[in-house]
KEDODREN-767681 format. One line per field, with one value per residue (C-alpha): x, y, z. Coordinates in steps of 0.25 Angstrom, whole numbers, plus 5000, padded with zeros to 4 digits. Layout:
u: (X_...) .
v: (Y_...) .
w: (Z_...) .
// end
This chain:
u: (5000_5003_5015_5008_4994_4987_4977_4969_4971_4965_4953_4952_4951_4941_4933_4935_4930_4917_4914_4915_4904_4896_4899_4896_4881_4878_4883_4874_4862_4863_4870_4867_4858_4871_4880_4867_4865_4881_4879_4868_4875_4887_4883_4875_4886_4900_4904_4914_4917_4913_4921_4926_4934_4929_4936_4926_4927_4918_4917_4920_4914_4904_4910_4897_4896_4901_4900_4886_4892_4903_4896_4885_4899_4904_4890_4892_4905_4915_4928_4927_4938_4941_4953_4965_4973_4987_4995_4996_4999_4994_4984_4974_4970_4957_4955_4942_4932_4916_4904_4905_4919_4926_4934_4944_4945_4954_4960_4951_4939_4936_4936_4945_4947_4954_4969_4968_4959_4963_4967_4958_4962_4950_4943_4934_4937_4924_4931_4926_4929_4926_4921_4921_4921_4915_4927_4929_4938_4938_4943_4946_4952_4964_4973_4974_4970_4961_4969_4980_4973_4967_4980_4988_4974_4973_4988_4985_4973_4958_4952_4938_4935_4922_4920_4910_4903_4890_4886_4888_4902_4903_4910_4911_4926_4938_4953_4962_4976_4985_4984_4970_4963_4950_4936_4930_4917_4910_4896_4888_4872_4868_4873_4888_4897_4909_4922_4930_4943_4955_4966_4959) .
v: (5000_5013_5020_5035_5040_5044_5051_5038_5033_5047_5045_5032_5035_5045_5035_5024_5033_5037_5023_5016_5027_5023_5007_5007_5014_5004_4992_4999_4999_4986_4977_4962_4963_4969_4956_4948_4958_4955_4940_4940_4948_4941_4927_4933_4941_4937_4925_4914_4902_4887_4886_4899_4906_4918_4928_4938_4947_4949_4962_4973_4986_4989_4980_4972_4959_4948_4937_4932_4931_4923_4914_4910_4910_4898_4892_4892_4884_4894_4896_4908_4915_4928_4937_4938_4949_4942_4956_4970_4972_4959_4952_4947_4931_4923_4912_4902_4905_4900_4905_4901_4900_4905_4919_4928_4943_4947_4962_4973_4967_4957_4942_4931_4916_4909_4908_4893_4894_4890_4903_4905_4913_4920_4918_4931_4940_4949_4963_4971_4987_5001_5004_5000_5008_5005_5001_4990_4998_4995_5002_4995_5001_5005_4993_4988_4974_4968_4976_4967_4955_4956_4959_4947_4938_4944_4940_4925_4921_4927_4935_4943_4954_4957_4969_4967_4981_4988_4998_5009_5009_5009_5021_5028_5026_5024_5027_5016_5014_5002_4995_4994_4979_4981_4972_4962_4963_4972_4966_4976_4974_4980_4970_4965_4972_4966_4976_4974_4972_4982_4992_5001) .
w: (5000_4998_5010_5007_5006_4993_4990_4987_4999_5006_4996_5000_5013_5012_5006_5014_5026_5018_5013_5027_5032_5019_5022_5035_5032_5023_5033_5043_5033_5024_5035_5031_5021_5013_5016_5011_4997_4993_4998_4986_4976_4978_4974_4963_4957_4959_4952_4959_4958_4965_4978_4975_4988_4994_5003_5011_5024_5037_5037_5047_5051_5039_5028_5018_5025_5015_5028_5022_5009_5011_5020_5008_5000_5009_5008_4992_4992_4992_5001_5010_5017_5025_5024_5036_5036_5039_5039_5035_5020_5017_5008_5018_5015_5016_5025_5025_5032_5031_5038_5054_5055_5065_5062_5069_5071_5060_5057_5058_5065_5055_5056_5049_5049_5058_5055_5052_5040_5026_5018_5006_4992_4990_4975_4979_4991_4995_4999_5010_5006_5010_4996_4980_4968_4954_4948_4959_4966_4983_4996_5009_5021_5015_5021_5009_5011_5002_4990_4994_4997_4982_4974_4980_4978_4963_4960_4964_4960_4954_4965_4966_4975_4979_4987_4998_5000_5002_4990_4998_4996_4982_4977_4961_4964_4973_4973_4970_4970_4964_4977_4974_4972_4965_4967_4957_4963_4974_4980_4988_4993_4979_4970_4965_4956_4948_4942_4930_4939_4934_4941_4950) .
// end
């Protein structure tokens, strides 16, 4: 990541702290019916494979739900895992999980598997985000993980980011930087959207 601040990563910021009012708003007003909404336009839209490995999140503070999601995921036959964050500056990487297991508390507030599980490449990794543009484009919190996590997946193997989100947090359009990984997919409680995936 950059040493320096840019003026992307002050407009990012800005927007980052504007988003997370708007997220939280539509977390407080759509809650589970959201998780249920992408659960349905997920199955129906985005295609994948027999037996296919999904990565997912449970999410913190006002992030969309995609717990449910994963859960009838796992109930179809496929592999699902959560991310560990192992250390700083690093790509995060997915271990099994499936509903009912047991977690633990991971970085941030969030939960993980436990450390004995068996590490999962992903297929498709649903993304959590603060917001997503029209071109695909995502911000996160700004520590840079899931950019990382996605380059080093996409240099080994076909890897489809679905961004988790409520439609609220859509915006025209977001700075980018070469840092950057852009989404294959964004499902929100209004319906699913797929991008033509080039160099932000």
């Amino acid at each position: 990541m950059p040493d320096h601040p840019s003026s992307s990563d002050a407009s990012k910021s800005v927007i980052r702290q504007r988003t997370l009012e708007v997220r939280a708003d539509a977390h407080k007003a759509l809650g589970e019916s959201a998780a249920q909404a992408i659960l349905d336009h997920f199955l129906a839209d985005v295609p994948r494979t027999s037996g296919a490995s999904v990565a997912g999140y449970f999410p913190m503070r006002s992030e969309a739900d995609p717990v449910p999601l994963m859960a009838e995921l796992a109930t179809l036959g496929h592999t699902c895992a959560l991310p560990r964050v192992m250390k700083a500056e690093s790509p995060l990487r997915f271990f099994r999980w499936a509903p009912g297991s047991k977690t633990d508390e991971g970085a941030f507030g969030t939960r993980v598997p436990l450390k004995k599980s068996e590490e999962i490449l992903p297929d498709i990794l649903l993304v959590p985000l603060v917001a997503f543009d029209r071109a695909g484009g995502r911000l996160g919190y700004g520590g840079g993980f899931y950019d990382r996590t996605l380059r080093d997946l996409r240099a080994k193997r076909t890897c489809v980011a679905v961004g988790i989100a409520y439609s609220a947090q859509e915006q025209d359009s977001l700075p980018h930087d070469m840092y950057d990984e852009p989404l294959d997919w964004v499902v929100t409680e209004k319906g699913s959207r797929r991008f033509e995936r080039t160099s932000l």
